[in-house]
N, C-alpha and C positions, 0 to 999 in steps of 0.2 A: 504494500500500500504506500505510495508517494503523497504527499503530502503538499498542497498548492503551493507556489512561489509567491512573494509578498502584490501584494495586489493594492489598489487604490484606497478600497475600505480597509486592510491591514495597516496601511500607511496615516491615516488619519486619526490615529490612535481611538477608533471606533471599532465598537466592536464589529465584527463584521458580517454578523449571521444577518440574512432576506436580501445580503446586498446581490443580486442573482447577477448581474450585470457588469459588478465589479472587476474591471480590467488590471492586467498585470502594470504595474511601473518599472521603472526602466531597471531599478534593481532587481524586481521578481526574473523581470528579461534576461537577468544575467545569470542570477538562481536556477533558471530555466535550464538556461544554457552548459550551467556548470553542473548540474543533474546528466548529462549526457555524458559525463568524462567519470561521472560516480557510478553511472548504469555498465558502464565499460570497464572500466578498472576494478568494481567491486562486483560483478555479475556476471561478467561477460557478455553485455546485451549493449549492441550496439542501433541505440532505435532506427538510425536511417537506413539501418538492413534488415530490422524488425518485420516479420514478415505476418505478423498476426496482428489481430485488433489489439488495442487496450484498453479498457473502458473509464470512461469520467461523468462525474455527478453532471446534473445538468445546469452548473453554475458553470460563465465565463471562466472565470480563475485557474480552473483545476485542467479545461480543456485547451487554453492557451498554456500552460505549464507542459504540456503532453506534447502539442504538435511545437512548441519554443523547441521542447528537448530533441524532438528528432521522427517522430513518430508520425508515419504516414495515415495508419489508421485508426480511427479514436472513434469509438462509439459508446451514447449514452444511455446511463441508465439510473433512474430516480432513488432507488435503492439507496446508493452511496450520498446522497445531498446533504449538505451541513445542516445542522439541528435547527429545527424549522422559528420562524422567526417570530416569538408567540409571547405575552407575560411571563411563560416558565423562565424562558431562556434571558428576556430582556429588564427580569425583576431581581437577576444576578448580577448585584456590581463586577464582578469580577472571576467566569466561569471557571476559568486555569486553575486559579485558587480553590475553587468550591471543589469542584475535579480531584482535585492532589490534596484537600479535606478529607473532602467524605466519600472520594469514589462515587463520586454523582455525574450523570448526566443526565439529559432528559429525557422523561417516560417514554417520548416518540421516537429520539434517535436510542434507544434503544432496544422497542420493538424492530426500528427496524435493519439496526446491526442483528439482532436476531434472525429476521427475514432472510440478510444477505450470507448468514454463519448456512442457513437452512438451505437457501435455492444453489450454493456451491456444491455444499454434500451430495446435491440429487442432480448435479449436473445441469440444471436449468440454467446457470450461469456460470458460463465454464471461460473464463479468463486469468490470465497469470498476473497484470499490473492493474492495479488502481490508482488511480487520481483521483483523490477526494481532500477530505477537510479534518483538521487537528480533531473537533469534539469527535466524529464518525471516529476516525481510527481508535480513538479512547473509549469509545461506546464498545467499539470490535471489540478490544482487547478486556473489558470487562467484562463481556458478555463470556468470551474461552478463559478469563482467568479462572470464574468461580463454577465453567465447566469442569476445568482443570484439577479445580479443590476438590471439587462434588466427588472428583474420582480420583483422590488420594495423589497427584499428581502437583506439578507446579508451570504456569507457562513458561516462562524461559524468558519476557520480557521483564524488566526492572520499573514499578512504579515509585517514581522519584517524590520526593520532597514538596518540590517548587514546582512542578509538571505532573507529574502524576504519566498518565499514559498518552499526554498531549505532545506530541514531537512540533520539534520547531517547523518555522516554513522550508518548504523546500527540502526535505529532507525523505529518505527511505525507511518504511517501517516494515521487516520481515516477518509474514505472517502468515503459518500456516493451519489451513482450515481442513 
């Protein structure tokens, strides 16, 4: 799961859920671009030879991040969109925090990291990269951690302090489902 490059609303020290239109800035553009040298050196996956789709939420940010990086085909799908932009999410001064608190996200992106944990398993949505958004990936990863406990197990990702399961912009979060 790739994680957007800094975008317009990221930059306006706003939070940036509903911003669906929200375009990259010139630094996400570069974030973008240096994503292609980390997809290559830590993966082997060179996107402008990428021969498969990779799918992104259907927010600007996370699909200009995908085709910045190199990637010829990008297809969307609602499943992955940042936590929707409601009183839950906007009655939170400060998500990151509440997140690396209490291990909270909200009850929606959480059903529906659930939804996306479920239709991978059964093959309904069979792709290797995502492009999506900090809260989803932390939603993901909550939803496998305390699968992971249920069954005596541990994930293997570290929930931090300051972050919790929130990875910075631009950034690769490995995750298997």
């Amino acid at each position: 799961m790739v994680r957007h490059a800094k975008s317009y609303a990221n930059q306006r020290d706003f939070t940036a859920f509903g911003n669906v239109d929200s375009p990259l800035v010139e630094k996400g553009v570069k974030q973008a671009q240096e994503l292609a040298e980390v997809l290559k050196n830590q993966y082997g996956i060179i996107p402008s030879e990428y021969d498969l789709p990779v799918v992104s939420s259907e927010f600007v940010r996370p699909q200009q991040t995908a085709q910045i990086a190199g990637f010829k085909k990008v297809h969307i799908h609602p499943v992955i969109n940042e936590a929707e932009f409601d009183r839950t999410v906007m009655g939170v001064p400060d998500p990151v925090a509440k997140h690396a608190r209490e291990r909270w996200a909200p009850d929606e992106t959480r059903e529906r990291a659930k939804r996306l944990i479920e239709i991978i398993r059964t093959g309904e949505l069979n792709y290797t990269i995502f492009f999506t958004h900090g809260l989803f990936i932390a939603a993901t990863l909550l939803e496998l951690s305390e699968e992971a406990q249920a069954n005596g197990h541990r994930l293997g990702h570290e929930f931090t302090e300051d972050r919790g399961f929130i990875p910075r912009l631009a950034t690769i979060t490995p995750v298997e489902i």
